[in-house]
N, CA, C and O atoms as CSV, one atom per row, in Angstrom:
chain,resi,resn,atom,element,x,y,z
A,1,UNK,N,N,-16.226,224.618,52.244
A,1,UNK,CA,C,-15.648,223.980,51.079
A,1,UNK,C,C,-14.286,224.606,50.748
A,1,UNK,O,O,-13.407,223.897,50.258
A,2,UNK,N,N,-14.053,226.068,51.028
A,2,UNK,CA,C,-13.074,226.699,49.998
A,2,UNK,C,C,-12.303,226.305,51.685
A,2,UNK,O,O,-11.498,225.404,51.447
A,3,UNK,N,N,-12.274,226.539,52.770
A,3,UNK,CA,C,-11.454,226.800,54.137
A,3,UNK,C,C,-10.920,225.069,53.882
A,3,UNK,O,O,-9.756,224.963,54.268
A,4,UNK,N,N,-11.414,223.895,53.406
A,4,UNK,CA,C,-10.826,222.444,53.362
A,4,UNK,C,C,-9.666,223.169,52.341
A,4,UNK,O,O,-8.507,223.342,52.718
A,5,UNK,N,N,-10.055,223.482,51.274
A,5,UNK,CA,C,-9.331,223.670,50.040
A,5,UNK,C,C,-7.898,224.760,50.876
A,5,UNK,O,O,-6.779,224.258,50.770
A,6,UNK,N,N,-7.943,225.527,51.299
A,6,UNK,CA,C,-7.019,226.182,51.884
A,6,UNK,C,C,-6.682,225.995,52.625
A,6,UNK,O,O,-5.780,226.811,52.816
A,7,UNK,N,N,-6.804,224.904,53.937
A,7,UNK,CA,C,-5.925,224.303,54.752
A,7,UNK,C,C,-5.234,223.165,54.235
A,7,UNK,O,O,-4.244,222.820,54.880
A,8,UNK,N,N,-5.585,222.379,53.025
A,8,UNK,CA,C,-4.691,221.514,52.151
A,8,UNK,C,C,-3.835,221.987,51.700
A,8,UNK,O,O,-2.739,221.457,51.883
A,9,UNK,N,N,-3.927,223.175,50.918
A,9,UNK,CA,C,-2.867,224.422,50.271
A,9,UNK,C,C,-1.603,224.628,51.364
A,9,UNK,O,O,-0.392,224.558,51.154
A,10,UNK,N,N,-2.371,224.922,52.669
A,10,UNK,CA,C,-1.404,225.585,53.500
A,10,UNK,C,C,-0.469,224.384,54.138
A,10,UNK,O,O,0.655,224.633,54.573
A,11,UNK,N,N,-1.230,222.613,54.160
A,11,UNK,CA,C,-0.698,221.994,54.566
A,11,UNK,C,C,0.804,221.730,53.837
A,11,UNK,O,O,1.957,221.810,54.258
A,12,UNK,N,N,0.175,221.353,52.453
A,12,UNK,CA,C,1.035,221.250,51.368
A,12,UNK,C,C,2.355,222.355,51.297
A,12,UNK,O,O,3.476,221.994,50.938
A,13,UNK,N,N,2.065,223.588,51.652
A,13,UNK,CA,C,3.151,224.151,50.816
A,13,UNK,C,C,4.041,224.700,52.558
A,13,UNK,O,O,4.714,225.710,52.764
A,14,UNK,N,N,3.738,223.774,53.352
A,14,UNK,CA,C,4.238,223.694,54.954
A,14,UNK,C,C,5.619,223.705,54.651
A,14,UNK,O,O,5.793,222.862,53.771
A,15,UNK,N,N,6.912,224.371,55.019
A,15,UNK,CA,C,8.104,223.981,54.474
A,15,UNK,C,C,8.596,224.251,53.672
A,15,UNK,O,O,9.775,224.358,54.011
A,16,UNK,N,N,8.433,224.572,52.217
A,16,UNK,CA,C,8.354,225.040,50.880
A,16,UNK,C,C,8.522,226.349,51.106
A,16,UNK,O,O,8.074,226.895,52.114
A,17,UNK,N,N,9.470,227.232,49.789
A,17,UNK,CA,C,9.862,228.130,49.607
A,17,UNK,C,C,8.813,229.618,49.317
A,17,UNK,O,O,8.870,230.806,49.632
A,18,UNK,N,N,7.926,228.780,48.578
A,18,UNK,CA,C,6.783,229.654,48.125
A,18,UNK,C,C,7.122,230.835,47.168
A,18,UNK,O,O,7.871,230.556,46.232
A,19,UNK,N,N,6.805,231.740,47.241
A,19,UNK,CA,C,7.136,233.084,46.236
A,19,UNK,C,C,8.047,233.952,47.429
A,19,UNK,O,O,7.948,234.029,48.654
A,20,UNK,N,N,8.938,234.531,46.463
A,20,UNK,CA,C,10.034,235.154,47.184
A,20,UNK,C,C,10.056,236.383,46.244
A,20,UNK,O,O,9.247,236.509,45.325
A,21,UNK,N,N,11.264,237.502,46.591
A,21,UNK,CA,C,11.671,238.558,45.425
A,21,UNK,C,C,12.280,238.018,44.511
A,21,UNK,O,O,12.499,238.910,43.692
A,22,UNK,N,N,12.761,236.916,44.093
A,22,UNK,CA,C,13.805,236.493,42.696
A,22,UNK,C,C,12.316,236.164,42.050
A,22,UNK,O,O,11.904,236.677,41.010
A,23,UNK,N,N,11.552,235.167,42.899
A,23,UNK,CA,C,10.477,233.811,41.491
A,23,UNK,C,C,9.621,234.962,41.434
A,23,UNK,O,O,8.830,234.649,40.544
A,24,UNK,N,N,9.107,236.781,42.085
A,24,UNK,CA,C,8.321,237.341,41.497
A,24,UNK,C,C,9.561,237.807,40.450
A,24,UNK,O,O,9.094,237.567,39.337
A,25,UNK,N,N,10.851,238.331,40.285
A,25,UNK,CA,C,11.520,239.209,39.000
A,25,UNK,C,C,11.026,237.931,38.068
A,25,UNK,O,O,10.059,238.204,37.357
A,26,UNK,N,N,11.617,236.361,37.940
A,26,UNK,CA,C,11.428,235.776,37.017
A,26,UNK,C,C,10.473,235.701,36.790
A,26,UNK,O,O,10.460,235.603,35.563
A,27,UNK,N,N,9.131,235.658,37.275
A,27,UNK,CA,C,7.707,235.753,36.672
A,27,UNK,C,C,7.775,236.826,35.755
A,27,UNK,O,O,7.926,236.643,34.547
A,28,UNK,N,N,7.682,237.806,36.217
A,28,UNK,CA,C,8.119,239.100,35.043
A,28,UNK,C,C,8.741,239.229,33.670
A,28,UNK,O,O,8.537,239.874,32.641
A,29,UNK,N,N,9.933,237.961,34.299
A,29,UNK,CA,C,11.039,237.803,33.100
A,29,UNK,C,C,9.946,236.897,32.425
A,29,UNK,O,O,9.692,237.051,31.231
A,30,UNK,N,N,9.522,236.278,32.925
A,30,UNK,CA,C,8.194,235.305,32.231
A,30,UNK,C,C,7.247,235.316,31.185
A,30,UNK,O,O,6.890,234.630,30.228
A,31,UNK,N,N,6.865,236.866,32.024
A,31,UNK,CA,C,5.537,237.405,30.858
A,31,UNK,C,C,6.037,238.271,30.204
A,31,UNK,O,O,5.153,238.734,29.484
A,32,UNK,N,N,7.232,238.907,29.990
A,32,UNK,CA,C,8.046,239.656,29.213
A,32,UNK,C,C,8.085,238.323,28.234
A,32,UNK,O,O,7.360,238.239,27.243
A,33,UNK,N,N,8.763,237.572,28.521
A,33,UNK,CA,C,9.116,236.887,27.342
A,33,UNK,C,C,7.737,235.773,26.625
A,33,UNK,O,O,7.682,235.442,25.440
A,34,UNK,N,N,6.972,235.460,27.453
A,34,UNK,CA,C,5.444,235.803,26.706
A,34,UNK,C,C,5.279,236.268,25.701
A,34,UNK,O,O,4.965,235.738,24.635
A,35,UNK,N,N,5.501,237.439,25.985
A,35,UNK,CA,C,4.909,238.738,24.908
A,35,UNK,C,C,5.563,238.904,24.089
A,35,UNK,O,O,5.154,239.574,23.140
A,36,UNK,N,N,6.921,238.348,24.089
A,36,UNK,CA,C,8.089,238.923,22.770
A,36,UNK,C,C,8.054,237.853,21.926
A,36,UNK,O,O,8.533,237.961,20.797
A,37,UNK,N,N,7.318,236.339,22.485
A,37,UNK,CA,C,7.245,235.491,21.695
A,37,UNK,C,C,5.927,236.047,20.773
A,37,UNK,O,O,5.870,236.241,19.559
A,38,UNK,N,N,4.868,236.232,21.846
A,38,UNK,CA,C,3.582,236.623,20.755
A,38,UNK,C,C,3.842,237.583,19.397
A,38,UNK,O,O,3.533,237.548,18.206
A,39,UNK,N,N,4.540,238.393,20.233
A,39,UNK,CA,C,4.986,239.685,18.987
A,39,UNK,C,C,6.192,239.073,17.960
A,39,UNK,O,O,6.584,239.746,17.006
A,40,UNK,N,N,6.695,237.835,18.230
A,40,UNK,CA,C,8.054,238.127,17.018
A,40,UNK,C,C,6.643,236.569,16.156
A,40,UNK,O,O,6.489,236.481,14.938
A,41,UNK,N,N,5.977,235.737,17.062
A,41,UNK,CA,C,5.284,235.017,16.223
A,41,UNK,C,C,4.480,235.184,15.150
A,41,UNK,O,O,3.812,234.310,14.598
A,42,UNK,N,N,4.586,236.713,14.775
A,42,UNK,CA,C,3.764,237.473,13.503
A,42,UNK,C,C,4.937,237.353,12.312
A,42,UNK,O,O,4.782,237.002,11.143
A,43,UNK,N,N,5.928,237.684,12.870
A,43,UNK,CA,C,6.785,237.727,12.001
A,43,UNK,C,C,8.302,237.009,11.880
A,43,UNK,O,O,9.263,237.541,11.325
A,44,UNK,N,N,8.308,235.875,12.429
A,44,UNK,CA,C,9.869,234.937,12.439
A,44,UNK,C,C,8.953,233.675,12.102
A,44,UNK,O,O,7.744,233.493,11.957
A,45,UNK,N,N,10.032,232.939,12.050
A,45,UNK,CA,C,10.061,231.150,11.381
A,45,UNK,C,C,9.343,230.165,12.527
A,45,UNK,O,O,8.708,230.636,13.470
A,46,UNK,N,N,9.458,229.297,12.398
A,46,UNK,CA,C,9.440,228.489,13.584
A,46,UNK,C,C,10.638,227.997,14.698
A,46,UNK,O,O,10.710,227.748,15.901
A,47,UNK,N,N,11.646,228.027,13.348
A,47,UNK,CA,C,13.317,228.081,14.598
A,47,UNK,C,C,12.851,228.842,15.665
A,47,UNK,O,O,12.393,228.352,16.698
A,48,UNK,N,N,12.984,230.312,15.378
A,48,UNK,CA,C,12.757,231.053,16.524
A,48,UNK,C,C,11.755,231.090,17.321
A,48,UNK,O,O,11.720,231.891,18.255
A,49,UNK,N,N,10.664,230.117,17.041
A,49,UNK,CA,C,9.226,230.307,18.043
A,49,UNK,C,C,9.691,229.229,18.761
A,49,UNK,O,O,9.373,229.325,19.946
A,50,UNK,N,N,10.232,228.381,18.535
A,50,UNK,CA,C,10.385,227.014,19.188
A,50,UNK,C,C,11.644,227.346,20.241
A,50,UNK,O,O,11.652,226.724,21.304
A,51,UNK,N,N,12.604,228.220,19.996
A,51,UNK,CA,C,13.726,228.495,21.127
A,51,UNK,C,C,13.096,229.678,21.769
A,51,UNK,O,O,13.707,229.957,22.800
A,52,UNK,N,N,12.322,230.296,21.588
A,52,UNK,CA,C,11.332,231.100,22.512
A,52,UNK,C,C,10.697,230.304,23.410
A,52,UNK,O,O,10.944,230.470,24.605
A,53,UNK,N,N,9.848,229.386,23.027
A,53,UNK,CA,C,9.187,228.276,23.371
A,53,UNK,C,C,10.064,227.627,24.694
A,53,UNK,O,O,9.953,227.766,25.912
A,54,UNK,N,N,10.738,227.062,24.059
A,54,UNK,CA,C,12.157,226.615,24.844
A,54,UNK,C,C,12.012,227.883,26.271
A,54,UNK,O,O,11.303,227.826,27.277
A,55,UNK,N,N,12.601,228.524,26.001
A,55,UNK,CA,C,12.855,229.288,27.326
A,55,UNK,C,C,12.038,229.962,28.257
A,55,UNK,O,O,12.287,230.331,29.405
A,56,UNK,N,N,10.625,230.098,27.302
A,56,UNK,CA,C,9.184,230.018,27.998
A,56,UNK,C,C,9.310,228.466,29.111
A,56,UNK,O,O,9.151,228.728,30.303
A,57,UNK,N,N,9.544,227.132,28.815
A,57,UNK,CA,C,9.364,226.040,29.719
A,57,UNK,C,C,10.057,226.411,30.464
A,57,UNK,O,O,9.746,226.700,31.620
A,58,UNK,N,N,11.502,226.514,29.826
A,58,UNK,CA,C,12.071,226.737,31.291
A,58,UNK,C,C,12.366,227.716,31.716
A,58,UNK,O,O,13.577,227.655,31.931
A,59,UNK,N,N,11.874,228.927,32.074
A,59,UNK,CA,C,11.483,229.642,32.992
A,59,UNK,C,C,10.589,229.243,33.602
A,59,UNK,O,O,10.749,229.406,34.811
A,60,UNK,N,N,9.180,228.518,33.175
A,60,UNK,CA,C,8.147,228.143,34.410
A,60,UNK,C,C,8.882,226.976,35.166
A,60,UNK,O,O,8.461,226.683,36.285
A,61,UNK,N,N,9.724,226.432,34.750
A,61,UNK,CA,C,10.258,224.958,35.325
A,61,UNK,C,C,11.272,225.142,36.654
A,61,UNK,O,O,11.473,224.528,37.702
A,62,UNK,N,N,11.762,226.283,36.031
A,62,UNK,CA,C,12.573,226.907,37.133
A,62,UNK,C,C,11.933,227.722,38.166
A,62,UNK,O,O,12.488,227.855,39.256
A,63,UNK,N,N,11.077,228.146,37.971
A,63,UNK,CA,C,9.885,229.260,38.913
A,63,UNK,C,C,9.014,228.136,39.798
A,63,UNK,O,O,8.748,228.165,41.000
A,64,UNK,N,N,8.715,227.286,38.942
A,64,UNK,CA,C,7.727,226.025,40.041
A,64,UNK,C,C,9.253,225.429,40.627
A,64,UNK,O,O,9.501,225.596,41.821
A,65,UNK,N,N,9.826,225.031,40.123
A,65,UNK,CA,C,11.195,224.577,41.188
A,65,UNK,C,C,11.810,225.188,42.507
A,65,UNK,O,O,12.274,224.632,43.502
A,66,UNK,N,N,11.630,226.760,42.121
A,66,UNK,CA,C,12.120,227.393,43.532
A,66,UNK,C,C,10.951,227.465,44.298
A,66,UNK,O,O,11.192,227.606,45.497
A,67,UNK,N,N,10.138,227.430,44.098
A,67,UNK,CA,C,8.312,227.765,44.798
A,67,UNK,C,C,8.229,226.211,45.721
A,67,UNK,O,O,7.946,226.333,46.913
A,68,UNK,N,N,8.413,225.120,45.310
A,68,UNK,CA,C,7.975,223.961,45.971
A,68,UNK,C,C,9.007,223.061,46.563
A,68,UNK,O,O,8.864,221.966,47.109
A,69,UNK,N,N,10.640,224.137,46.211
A,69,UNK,CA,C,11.378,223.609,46.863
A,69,UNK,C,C,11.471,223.442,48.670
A,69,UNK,O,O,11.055,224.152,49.585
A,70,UNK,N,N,11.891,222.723,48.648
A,70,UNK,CA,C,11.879,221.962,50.199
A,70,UNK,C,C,13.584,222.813,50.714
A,70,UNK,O,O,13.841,223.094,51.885
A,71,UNK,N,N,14.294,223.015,49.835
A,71,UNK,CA,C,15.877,223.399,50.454
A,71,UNK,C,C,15.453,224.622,50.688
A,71,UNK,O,O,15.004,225.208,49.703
A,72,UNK,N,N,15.456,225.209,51.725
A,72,UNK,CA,C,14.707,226.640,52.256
A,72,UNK,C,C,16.256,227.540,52.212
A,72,UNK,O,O,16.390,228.689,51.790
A,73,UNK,N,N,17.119,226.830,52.659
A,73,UNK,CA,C,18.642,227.292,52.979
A,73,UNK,C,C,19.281,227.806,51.500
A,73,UNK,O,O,19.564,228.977,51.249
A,74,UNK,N,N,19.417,226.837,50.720
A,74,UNK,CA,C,19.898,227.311,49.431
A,74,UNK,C,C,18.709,228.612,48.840
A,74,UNK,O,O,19.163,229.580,48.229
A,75,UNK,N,N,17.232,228.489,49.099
A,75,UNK,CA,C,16.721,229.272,48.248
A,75,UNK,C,C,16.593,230.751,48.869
A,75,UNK,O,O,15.957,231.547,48.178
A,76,UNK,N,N,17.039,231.147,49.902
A,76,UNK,CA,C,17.063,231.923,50.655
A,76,UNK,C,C,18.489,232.808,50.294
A,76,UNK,O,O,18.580,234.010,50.045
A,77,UNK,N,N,19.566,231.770,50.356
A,77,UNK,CA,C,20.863,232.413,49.569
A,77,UNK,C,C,20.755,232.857,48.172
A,77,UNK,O,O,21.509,233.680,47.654
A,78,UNK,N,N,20.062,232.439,47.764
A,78,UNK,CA,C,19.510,232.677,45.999
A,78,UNK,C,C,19.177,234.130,46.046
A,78,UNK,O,O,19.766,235.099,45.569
A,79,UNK,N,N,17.898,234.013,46.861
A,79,UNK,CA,C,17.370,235.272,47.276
A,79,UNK,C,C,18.095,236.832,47.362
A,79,UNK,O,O,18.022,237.917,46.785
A,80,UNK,N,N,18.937,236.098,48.629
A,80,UNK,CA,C,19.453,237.004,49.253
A,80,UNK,C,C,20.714,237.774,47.967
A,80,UNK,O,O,20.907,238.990,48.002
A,81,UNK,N,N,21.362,236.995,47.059
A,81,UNK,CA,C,22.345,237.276,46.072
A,81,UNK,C,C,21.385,238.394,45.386
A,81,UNK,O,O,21.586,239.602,45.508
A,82,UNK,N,N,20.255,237.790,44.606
A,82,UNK,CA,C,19.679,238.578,43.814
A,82,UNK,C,C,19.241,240.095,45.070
A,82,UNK,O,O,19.591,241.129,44.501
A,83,UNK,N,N,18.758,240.350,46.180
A,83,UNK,CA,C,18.365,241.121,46.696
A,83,UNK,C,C,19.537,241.941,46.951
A,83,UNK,O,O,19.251,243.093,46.623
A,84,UNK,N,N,20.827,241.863,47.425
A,84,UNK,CA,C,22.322,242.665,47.226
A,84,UNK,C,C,22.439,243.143,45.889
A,84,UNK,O,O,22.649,244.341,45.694
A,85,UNK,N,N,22.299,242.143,44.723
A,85,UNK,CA,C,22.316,243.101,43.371
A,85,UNK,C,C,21.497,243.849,42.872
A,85,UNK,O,O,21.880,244.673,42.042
A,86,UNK,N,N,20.261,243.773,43.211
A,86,UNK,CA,C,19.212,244.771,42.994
A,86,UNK,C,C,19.586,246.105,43.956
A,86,UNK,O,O,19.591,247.273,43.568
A,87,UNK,N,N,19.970,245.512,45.619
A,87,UNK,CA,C,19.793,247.048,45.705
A,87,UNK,C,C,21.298,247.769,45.202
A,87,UNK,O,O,21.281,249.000,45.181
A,88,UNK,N,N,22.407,247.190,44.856
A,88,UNK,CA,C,23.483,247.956,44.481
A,88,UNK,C,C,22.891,248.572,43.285
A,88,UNK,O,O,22.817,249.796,43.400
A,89,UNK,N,N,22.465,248.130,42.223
A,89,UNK,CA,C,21.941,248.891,41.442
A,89,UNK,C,C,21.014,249.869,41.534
A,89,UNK,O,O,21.135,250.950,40.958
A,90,UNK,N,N,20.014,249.544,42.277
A,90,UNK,CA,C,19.170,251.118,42.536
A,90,UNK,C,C,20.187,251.962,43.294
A,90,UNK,O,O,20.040,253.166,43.087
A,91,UNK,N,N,20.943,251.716,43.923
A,91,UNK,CA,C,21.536,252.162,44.871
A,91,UNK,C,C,22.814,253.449,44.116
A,91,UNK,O,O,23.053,254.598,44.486
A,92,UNK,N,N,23.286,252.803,43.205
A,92,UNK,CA,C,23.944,253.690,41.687
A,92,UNK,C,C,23.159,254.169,41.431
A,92,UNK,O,O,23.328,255.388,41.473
A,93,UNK,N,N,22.204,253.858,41.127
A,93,UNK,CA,C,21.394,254.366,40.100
A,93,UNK,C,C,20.457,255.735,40.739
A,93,UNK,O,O,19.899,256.581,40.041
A,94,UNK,N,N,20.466,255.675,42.438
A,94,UNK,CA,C,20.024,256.834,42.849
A,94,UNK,C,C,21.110,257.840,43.550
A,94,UNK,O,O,20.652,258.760,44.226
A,95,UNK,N,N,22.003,257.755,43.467
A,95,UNK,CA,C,23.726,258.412,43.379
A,95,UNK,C,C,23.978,259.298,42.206
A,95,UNK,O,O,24.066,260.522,42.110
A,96,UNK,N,N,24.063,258.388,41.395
A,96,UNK,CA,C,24.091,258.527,40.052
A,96,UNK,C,C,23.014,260.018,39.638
A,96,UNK,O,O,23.657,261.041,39.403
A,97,UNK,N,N,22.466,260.059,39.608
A,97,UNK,CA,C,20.747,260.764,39.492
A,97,UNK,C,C,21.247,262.428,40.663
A,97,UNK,O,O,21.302,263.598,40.284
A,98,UNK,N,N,21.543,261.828,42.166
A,98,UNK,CA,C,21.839,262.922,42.800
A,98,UNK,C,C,23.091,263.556,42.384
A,98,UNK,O,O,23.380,264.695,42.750
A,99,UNK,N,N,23.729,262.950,41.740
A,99,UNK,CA,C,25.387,263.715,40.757
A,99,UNK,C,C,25.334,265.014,39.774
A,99,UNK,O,O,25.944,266.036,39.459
A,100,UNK,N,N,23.815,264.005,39.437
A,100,UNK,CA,C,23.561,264.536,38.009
A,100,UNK,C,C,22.898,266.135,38.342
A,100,UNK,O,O,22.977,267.105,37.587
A,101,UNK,N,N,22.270,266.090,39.616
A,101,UNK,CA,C,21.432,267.096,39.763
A,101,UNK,C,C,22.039,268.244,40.600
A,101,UNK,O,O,21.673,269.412,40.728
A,102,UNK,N,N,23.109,267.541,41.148
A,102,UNK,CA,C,24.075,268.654,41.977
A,102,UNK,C,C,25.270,269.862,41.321
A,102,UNK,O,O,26.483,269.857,41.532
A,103,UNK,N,N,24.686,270.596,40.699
A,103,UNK,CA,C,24.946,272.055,39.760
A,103,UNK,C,C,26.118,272.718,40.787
A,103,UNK,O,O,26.807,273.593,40.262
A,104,UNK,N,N,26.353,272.454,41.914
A,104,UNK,CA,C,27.129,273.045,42.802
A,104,UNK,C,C,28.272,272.694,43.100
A,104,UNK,O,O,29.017,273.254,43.904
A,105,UNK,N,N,28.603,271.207,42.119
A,105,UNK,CA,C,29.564,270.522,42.705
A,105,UNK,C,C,30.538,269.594,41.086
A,105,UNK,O,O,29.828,269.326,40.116
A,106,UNK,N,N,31.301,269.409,41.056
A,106,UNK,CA,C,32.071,268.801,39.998
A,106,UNK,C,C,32.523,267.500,40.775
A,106,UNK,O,O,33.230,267.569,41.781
A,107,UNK,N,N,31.973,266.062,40.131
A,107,UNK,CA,C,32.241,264.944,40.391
A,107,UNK,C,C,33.456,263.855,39.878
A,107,UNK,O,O,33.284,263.060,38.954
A,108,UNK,N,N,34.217,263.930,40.353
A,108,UNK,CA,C,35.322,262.953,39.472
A,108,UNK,C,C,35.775,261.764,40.134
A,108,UNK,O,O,36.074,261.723,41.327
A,109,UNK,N,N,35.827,260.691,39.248
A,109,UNK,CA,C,35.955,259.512,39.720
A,109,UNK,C,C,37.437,258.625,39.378
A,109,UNK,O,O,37.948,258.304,38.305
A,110,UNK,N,N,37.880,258.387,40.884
A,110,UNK,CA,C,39.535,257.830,40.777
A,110,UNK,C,C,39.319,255.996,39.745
A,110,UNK,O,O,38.297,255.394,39.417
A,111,UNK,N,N,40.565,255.716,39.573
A,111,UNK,CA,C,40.746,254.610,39.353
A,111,UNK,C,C,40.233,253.769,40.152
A,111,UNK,O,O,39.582,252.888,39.590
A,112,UNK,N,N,40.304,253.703,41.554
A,112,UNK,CA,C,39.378,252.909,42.608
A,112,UNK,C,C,38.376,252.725,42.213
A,112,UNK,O,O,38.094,251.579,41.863
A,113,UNK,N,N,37.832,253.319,42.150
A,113,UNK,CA,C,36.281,253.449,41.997
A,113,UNK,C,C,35.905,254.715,43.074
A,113,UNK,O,O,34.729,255.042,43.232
A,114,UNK,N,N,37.038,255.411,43.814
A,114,UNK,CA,C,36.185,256.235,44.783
A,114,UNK,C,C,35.218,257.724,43.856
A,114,UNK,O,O,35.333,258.092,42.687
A,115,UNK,N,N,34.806,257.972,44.367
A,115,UNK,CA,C,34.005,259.429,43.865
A,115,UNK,C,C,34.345,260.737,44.559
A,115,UNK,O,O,33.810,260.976,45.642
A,116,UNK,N,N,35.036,261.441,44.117
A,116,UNK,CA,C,35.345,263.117,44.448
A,116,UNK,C,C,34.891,264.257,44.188
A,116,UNK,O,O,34.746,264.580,43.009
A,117,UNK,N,N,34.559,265.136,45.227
A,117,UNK,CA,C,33.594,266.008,44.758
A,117,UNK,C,C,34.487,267.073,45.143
A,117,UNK,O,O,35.110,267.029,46.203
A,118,UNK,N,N,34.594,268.250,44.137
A,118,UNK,CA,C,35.102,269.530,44.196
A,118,UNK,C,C,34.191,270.425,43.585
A,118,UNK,O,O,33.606,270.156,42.536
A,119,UNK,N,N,33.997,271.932,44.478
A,119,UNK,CA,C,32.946,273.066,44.380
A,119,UNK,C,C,33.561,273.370,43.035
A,119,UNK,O,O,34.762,273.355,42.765
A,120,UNK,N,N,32.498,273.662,42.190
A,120,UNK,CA,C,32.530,274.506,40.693
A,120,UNK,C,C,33.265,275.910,40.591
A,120,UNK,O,O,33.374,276.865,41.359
A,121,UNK,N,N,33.599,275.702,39.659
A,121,UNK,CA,C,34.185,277.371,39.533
A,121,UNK,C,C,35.820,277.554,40.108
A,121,UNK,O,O,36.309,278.683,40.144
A,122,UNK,N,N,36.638,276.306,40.566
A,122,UNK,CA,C,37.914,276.515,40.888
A,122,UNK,C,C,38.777,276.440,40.000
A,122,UNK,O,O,39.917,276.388,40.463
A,123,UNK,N,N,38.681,276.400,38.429
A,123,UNK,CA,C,39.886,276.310,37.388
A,123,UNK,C,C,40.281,275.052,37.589
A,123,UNK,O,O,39.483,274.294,38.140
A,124,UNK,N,N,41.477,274.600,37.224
A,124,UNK,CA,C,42.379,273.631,37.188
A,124,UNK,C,C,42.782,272.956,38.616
A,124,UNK,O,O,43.487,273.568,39.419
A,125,UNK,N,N,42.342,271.806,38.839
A,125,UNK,CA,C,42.678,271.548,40.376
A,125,UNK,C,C,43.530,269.889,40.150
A,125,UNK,O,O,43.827,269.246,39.143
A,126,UNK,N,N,43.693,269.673,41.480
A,126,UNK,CA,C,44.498,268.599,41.405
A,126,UNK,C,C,43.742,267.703,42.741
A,126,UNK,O,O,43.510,268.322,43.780
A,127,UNK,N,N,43.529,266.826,42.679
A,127,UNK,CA,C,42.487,266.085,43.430
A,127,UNK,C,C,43.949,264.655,44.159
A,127,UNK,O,O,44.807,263.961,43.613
A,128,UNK,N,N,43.561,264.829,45.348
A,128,UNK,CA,C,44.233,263.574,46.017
A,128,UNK,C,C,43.006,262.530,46.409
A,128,UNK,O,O,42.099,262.722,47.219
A,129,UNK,N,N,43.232,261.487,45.669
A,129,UNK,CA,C,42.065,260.508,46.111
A,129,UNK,C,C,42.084,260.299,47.457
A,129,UNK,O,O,43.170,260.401,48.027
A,130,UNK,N,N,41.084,260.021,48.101
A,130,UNK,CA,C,41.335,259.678,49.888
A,130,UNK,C,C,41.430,258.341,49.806
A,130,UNK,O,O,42.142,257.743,50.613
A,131,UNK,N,N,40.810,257.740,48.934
A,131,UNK,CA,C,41.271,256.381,49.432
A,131,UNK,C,C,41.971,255.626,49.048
A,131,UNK,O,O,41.903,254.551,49.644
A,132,UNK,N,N,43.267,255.732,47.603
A,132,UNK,CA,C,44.498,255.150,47.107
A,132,UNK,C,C,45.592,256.295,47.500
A,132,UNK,O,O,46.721,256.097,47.949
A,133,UNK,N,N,45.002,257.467,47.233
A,133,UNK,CA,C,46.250,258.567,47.103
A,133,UNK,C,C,46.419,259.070,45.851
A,133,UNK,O,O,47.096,260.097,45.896
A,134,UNK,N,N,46.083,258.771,44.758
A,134,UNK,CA,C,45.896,258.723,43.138
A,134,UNK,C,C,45.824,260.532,43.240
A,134,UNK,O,O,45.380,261.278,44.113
A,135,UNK,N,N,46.404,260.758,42.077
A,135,UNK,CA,C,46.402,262.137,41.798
A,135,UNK,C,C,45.618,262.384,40.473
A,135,UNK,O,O,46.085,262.171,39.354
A,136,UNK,N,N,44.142,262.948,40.786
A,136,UNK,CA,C,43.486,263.644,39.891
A,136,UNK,C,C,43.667,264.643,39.215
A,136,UNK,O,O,43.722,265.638,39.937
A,137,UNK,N,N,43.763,264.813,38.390
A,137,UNK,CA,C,43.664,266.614,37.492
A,137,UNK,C,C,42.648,266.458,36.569
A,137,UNK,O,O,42.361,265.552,35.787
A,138,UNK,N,N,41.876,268.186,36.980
A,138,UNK,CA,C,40.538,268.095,35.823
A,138,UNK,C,C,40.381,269.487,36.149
A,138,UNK,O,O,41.129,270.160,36.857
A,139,UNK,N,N,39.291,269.863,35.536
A,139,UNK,CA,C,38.692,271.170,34.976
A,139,UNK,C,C,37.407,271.279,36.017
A,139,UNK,O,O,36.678,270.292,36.123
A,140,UNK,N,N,37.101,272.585,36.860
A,140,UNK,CA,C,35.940,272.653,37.573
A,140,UNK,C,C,35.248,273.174,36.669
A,140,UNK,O,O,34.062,273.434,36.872
């Protein structure tokens, strides 16, 4: 009975996008916003339950849309956008963290955006960016 029921499933969703890493973050974003409706519905109007409401539909509208979409190509680029910005951010964010923890080293950051590291304890230095040429001055 259940193996009919799951080869219909599997027939059906033949082609289709299914669950990816974006439609699991927006599920999340989903039941987050679930819950902020339950919790502000103790205490706001109905304006605000109803534009909660609102963005409760469409988030599921948009989550069943990428799941049963048939354009595999576009939802894959979707994907792939959100999966580059997630990892740039962990990706700072675990840089960031090893900066913080490196007691041995003084970090300064050019106008570029490059990152320079000079050993602690040298006084007054003057930093040549490597990758504009920009002239740093700071305090070790």
């Amino acid at each position: 009975m259940f193996y009919k029921f799951r080869c219909a499933v599997a027939r059906f969703m033949y082609g289709r996008n299914g669950m990816d890493q974006l439609n699991r973050a927006l599920v999340w974003v989903y039941l987050v916003v679930c819950v902020l409706r339950a919790i502000s519905q103790v205490r706001h109007s109905n304006t605000i339950l109803t534009v909660w409401d609102a963005v409760i539909w469409l988030l599921f509208i948009f989550i069943m849309y990428r799941m049963f979409s048939k354009n595999l190509n576009q939802r894959r680029i979707e994907n792939q956008k959100f999966m580059s910005a997630l990892w740039k951010a962990k990706n700072n964010a675990a840089g960031a963290k090893a900066r913080r923890a490196d007691k041995d080293h003084k970090y300064f950051t050019c106008k570029c955006g490059a990152i320079c590291r000079v050993p602690v304890g040298k006084g007054k230095v003057v930093i040549t960016c490597p990758k504009c040429g920009n002239q740093i001055q700071g305090k070790t």
